[in-house]
N, C-alpha and C positions, 0 to 999 in steps of 0.2 A: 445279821450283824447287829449287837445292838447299841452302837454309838448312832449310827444314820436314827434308829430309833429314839435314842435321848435326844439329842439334835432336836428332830420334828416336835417331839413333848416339849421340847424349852422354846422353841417356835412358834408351839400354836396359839401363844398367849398375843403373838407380835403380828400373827396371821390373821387370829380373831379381829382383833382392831384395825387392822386396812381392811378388813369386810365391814369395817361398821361397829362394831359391837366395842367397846371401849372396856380393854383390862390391862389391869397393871403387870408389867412383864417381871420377872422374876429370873436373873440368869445364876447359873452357876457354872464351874469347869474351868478349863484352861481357858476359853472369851474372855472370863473376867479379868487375867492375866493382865501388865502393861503389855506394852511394846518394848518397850524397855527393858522387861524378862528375856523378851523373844530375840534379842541383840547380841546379852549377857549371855545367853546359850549358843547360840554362834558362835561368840566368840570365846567361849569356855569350851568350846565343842560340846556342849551338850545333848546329844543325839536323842536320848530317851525323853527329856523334855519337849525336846521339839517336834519329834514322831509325837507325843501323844497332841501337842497342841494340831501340829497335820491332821489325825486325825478328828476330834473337834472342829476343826474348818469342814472337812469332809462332808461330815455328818451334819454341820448346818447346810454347807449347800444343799445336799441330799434333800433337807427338809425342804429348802426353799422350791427344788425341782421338781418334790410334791406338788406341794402350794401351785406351782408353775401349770402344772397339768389343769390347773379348772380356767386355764386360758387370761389368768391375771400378769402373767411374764413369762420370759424366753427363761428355757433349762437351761443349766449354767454348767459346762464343762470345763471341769479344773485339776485334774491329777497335780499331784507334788510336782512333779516337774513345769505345773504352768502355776500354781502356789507358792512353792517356794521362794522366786526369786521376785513374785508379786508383796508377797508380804513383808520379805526382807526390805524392799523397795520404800514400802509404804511406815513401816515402822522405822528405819533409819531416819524418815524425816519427819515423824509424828511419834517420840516415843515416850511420851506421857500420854498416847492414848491406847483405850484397851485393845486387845486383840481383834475382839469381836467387830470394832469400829475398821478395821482395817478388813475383818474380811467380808464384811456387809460392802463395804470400798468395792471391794474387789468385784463381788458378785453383783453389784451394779454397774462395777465399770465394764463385765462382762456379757450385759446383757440383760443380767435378772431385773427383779423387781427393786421397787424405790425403798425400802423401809425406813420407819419417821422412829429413831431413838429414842427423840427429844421426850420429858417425860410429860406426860399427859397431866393436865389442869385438873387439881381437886372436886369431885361432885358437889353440887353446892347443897349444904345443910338440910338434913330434914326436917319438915315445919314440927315446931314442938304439937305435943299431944293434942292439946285444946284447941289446935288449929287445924289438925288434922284430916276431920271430920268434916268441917265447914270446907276445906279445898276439893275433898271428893263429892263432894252431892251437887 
């Protein structure tokens, strides 16, 4: 299937960086979504939007369950029926924030791993040229 697959690729920026290695995450999809969307479909009944945001959630857990297997966090089991009324929950009472925040919520309130959002402090400046040289020897 290849949403678990996109999932894991929009993941491994945010995986890379709890191992250490510091990069900047870069999301797209239905994540980026408010909560707010996710409400106004409910209550528009909007089925098709909110199956694909279901699947989106899916497919990040999926990645996280990855992530999960090198013994950094517990697998996270979430079918729709234990999604749905998590997300609806969390978004009714947070819905100026995105999706994604809600279901990183989720999959830590479930067990999974901690992931740190917040965005990551600027690298500090490279010395100019002329100084360059004098810092390496």
């Amino acid at each position: 299937m290849i949403l678990p697959a996109l999932a894991l690729a929009l993941l491994a920026p945010t995986l890379a960086a709890a191992q250490g290695q510091s990069r900047e995450v870069k999301l797209s999809g239905m994540g980026v979504r408010k909560c707010s969307d996710w409400q106004q479909w409910k209550e528009s009944r909007n089925d098709e939007s909110r199956a694909m945001a279901l699947e989106w959630a899916q497919g990040f857990i999926a990645g996280h369950n990855i992530y999960a297997r090198s013994g950094a966090a517990s697998p996270v089991v979430a079918n729709v029926s234990v999604l749905i009324p998590l997300l609806d929950s969390y978004c009714q009472k947070n819905p100026g924030e995105r999706i994604l925040v809600g279901v990183v919520e989720i999959t830590k309130g479930l067990g999974g791993s901690k992931v740190d959002l917040r965005p990551k402090a600027p690298p500090p400046p490279n010395p100019r040229p002329e100084q360059k040289g004098r810092l390496d020897s």
